[in-house]
C-alpha positions in Angstrom: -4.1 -7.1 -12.5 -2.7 -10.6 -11.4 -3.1 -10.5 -7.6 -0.9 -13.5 -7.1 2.4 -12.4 -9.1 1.9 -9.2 -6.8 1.6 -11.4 -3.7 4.6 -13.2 -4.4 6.8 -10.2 -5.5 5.8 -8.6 -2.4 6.6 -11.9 -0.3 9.6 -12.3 -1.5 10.8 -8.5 -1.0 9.7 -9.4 2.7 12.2 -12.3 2.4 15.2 -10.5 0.8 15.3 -6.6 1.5 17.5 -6.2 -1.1 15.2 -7.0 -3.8 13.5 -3.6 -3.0 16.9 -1.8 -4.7 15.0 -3.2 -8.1 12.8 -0.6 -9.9 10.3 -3.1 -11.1 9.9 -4.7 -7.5 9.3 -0.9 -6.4 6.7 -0.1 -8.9 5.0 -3.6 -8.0 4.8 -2.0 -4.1 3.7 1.8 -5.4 0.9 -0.3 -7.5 -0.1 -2.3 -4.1 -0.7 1.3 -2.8 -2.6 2.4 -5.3 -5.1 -0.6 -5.7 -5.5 -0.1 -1.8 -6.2 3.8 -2.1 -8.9 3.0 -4.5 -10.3 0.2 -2.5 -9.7 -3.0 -4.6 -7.8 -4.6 -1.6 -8.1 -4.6 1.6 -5.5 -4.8 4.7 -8.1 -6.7 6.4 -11.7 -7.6 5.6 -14.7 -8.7 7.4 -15.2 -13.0 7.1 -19.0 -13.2 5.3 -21.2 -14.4 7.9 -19.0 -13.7 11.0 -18.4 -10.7 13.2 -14.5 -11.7 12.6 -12.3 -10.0 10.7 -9.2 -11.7 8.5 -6.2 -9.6 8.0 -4.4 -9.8 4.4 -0.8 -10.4 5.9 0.7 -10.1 2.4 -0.8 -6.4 1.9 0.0 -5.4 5.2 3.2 -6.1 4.4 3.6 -4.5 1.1 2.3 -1.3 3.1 5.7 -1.9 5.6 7.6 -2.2 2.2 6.5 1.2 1.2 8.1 3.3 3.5 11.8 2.5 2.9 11.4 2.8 -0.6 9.4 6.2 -0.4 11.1 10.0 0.5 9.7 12.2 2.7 7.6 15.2 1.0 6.5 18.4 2.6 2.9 19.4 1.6 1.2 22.8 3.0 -2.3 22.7 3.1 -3.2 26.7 4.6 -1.4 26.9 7.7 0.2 23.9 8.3 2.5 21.8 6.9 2.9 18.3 7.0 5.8 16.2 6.1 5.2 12.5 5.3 6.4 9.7 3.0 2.8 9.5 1.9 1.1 11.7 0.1 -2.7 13.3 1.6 -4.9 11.9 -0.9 -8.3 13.5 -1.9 -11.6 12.6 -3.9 -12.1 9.2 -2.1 -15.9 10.5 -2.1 -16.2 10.5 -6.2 -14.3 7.1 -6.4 -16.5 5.2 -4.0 -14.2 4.8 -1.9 
């Protein structure tokens, strides 16, 4: 996975909106999501040998660029049901996440 050609893609859908109407540019978000839901980045992160945290400005905006690219979904889990635009997820325990 080449972090940086993510990174830019995703900084230049910040730039130009329209660049989200591109399939490829929305796959590139959809796989930000995913390397995030299995932990290999981080929205922010803890600075080594500091009690300071740095915040990954580029992932927290591919997170924004999610939501207008995603539908909303109606899941029922027993008695309730929740509508979102993303999905619960599950079996964070048996990835290490």
């Amino acid at each position: 996975m080449d972090l940086l050609a993510l990174q830019q893609t995703i900084e230049s859908a910040w730039v130009n909106r329209d660049l989200l109407k591109d399939t490829s540019v929305q796959n590139q978000v959809k796989q930000l999501i995913e390397l995030l839901d299995k932990g290999l980045v981080r929205v922010a992160q803890p600075i080594e040998g500091s009690d300071k945290w740095q915040v990954n400005e580029w992932v927290k905006k591919g997170v924004i660029l999610y939501f207008p690219i995603q539908n909303i979904s109606t899941e029922t889990i027993g008695p309730y049901e929740i509508c979102d635009k993303i999905p619960l997820k599950s079996n964070y325990a048996a990835q290490g996440v």
